[in-house]
N, C-alpha and C positions, 0 to 999 in steps of 0.2 A: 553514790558510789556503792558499789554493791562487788562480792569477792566469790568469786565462782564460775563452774562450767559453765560457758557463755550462752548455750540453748535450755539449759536448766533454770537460768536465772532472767534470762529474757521470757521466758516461758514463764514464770512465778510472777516477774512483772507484770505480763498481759492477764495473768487472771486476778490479779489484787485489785484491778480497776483505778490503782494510781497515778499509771505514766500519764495521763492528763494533766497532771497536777505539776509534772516539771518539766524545764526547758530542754535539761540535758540527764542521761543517766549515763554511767561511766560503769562498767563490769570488768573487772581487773582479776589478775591470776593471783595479784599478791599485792595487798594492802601495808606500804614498809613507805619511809620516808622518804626515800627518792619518788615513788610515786605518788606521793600528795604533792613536791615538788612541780614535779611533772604535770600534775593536774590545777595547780594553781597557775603556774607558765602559761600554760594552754586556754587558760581561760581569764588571763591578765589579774589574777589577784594575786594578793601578798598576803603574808600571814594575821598580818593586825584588821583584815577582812574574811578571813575564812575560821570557818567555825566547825565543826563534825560534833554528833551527835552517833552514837552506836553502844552495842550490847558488846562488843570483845575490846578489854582492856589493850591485850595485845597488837589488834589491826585496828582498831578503832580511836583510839585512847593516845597510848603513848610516843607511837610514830609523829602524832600530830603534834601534841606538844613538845615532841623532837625537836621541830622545827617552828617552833615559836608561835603554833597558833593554838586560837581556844578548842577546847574540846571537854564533852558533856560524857557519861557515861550513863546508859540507862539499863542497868541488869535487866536479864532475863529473867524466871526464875529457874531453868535450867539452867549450871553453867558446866563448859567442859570443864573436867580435871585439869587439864593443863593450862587454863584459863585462871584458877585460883591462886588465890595471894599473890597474883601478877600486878605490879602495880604502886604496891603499899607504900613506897616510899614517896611515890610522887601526890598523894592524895590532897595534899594542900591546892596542888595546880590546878591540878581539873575536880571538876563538880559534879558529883552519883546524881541524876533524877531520879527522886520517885514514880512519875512517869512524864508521859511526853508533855503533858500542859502546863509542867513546872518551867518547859525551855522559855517560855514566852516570858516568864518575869527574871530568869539570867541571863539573857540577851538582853533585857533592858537596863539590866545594873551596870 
């Protein structure tokens, strides 16, 4: 799932050379808790199966453990402004990666 102008980010898709890699991709105007809902309905999972991995605590992060499921955060090293110190309270729940090869051993925990 990916948050953006839909020809901007299908575009960024086809040139990363990744969409091979997955079944479905999902480009949404706005990443908030009715639409992780929305996209687990749609694709018959519930929360105790679906997991997100992302760099924005805001659209990434918190919506998802809104709603009762796992979620990774992987900073950027950019981050916006209005991105910082979003979050801090709930740090216990979800899990910072250092980077992406850390998900493979907290998925298995």
């Amino acid at each position: 799932m990916t948050k953006g102008d839909l020809f901007d980010q299908e575009s960024k898709i086809g040139r990363s050379g990744l969409a091979p890699l997955f079944d479905h991709v999902e480009i949404v105007s706005e990443k908030d808790e009715e639409m992780y809902r929305r996209l687990m309905l749609r694709h018959g999972a519930s929360p105790d199966e679906f997991a997100m991995v992302g760099n924005s605590l805001r659209s990434d992060v918190l919506p998802v453990i809104g709603i009762g499921a796992r979620a990774f955060h992987l900073p950027y090293a950019v981050t916006w402004a209005h991105h910082v110190n979003i979050g801090a309270e709930h740090e216990r729940i979800y899990q910072t990666l250092p980077n992406l090869h850390a998900l493979l051993t907290s998925l298995s925990e």
